[in-house]
N, C-alpha and C positions, 0 to 999 in steps of 0.2 A: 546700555552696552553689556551689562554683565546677563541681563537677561536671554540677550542674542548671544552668547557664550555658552551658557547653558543649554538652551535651544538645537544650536550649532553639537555641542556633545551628546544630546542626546538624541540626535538624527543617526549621529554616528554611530553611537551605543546601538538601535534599532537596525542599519542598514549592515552591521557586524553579527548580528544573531540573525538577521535573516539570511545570509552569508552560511551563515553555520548548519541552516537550517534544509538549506537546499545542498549544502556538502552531502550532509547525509542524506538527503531525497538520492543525491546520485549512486551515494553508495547502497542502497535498499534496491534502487535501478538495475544496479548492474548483478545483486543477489540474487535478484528475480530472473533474469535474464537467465544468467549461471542454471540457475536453478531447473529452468525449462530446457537448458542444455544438456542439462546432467540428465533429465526425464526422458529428453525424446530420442537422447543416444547411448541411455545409461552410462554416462561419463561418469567415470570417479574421481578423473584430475577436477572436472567440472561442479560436482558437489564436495567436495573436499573443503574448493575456495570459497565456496559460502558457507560452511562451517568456521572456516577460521576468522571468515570477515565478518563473524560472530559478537565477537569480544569488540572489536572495532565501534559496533553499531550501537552494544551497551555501555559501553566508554562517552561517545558522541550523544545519547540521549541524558544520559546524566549531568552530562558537564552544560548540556544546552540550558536544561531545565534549571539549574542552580543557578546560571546567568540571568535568563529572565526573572526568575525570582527576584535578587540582586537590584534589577532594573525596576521592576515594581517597588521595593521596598525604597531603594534612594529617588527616584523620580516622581513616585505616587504620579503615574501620567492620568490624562484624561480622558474620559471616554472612548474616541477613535482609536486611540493609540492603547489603552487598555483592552480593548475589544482585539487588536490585531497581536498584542502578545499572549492572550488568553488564546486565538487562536495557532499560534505557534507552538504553542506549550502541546496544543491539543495533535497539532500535525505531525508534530515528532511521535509524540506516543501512539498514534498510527503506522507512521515510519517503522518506528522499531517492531510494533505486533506483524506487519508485513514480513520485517524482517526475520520473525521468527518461523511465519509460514513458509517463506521461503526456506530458512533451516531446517525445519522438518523436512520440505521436501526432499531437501539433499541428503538426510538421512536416511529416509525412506529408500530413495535411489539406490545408497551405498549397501541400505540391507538386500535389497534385491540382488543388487549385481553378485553380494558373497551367497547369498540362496543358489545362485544359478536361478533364477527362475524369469530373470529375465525375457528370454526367447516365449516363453507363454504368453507375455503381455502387449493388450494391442494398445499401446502406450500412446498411439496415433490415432487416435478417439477425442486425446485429450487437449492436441495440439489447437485447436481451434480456441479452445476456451482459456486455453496459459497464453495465446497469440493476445487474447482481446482485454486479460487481465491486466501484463504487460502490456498493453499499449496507452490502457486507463489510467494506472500509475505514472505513466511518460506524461503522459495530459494532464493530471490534478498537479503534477509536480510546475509543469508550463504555467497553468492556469495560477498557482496557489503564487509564483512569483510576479505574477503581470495582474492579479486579484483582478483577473479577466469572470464577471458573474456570468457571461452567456457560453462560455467555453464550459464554467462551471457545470451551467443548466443541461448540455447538452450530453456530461459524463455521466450525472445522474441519470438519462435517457437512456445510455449506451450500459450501464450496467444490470440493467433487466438484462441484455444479449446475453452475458457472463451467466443471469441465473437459467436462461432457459438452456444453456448450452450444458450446465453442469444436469440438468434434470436431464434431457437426452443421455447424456452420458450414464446416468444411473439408470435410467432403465434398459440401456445396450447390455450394460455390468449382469444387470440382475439376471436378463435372458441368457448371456453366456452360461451362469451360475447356475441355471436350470435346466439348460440344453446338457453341459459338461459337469459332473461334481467337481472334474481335476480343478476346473476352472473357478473353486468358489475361494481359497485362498489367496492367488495372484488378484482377482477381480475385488477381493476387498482394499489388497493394498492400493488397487486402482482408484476406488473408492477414498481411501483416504486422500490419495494425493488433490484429488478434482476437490476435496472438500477447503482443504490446503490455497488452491486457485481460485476459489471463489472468493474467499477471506481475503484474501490481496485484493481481488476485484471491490469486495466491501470496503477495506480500509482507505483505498481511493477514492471511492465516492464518500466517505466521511470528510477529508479533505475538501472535496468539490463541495460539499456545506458549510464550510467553514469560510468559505469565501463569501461566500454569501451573506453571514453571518458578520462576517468584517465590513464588509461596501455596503447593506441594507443595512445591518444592526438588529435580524430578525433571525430566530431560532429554527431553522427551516426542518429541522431532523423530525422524523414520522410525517411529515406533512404531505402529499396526494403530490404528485407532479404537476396536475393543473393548476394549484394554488405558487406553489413555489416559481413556473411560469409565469405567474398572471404578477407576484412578486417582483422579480428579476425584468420583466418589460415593462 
């Protein structure tokens, strides 16, 4: 009985940090989101609030991380369940680095909007690629809670789109920047931001190996897509 006590608290213990853990997926969710709003309409109410849901996000990754620690040290769990807090620890601190690209960008925004120089930038180059990073993030976050491995397998598929859309976009940048000199200042910030979207689109698929990594038990990061396929089926 004390055994099933124990057991019984430490479901709890795990199913309260992953709780925590998708809090803040949602709140990195709705940063990114913010964030492409504030891009595609240079909003500054719209990068503002991902500046300030800043502090938030590094409040929530420290407090997470100090928890599982906690849980590691009094439970010493076993394998399965070490494998899925090592993975949590790891998913946050994705979370949060997303969440910092995201804060860039809304910085980048807010400096543009006080340059004026807004109206130079064809900021709708880059809509496709903040569409597909955001949507990859929505998915690791689906997947990382239902430790779904083929939803997994299919984000890793879908974030090659994110790298081939940021490489378009930089060579559209670089012809502007040659065609027009005006246009070689605006198109670098351009440049930063896509750099900015891709890095979300990566830390998502970090995520989506980490799933993998909890249900197989296999280190799938650098591995060839057709290995980690032949993996996951």
């Amino acid at each position: 009985m004390p055994d099933k006590h124990l057991s019984t608290q430490f479901d709890s213990e795990l199913n309260a940090i992953s709780s925590r853990v998708m809090e803040l997926g949602g709140l990195i969710e709705s940063q990114v989101q913010q964030s492409i709003t504030a891009l595609s309409h240079f909003n500054s109410d719209a990068a503002s609030a991902v500046i300030v849901a800043e502090t938030r996000v590094n409040e929530m990754e420290v407090a997470i991380d100090h928890e599982i620690s906690s849980i590691i040290a009094r439970r010493q769990p076993a394998a399965n369940d070490l494998r899925l807090l090592i993975a949590m620890s790891k998913a946050t601190a994705n979370l949060e680095r997303a969440g910092d690209e995201a804060d860039k960008m809304a910085r980048m925004v807010l400096s543009i909007v006080q340059s004026g120089k807004s109206r130079l930038l064809p900021a709708a180059e880059l809509r496709t690629a903040s569409e597909l990073a955001a949507g990859l993030m929505r998915k690791s976050l689906d997947a990382f809670a239902r430790l779904d491995t083929t939803a997994a397998l299919s984000i890793l598929k879908e974030d090659n789109l994110i790298d081939k859309e940021f490489d378009k976009c930089m060579r559209l940048l670089i012809t502007y920047m040659m065609e027009d000199p005006r246009m070689i200042s605006p198109s670098l910030d351009l440049l930063f931001l896509a750099k900015s979207i891709e890095r979300v689109g990566d830390h998502a698929k970090n995520i989506a190996e980490l799933i993998i990594y909890v249900v197989k038990g296999a280190d799938v990061r650098h591995l060839p897509i057709e290995q980690i396929e032949a993996l996951v089926k």
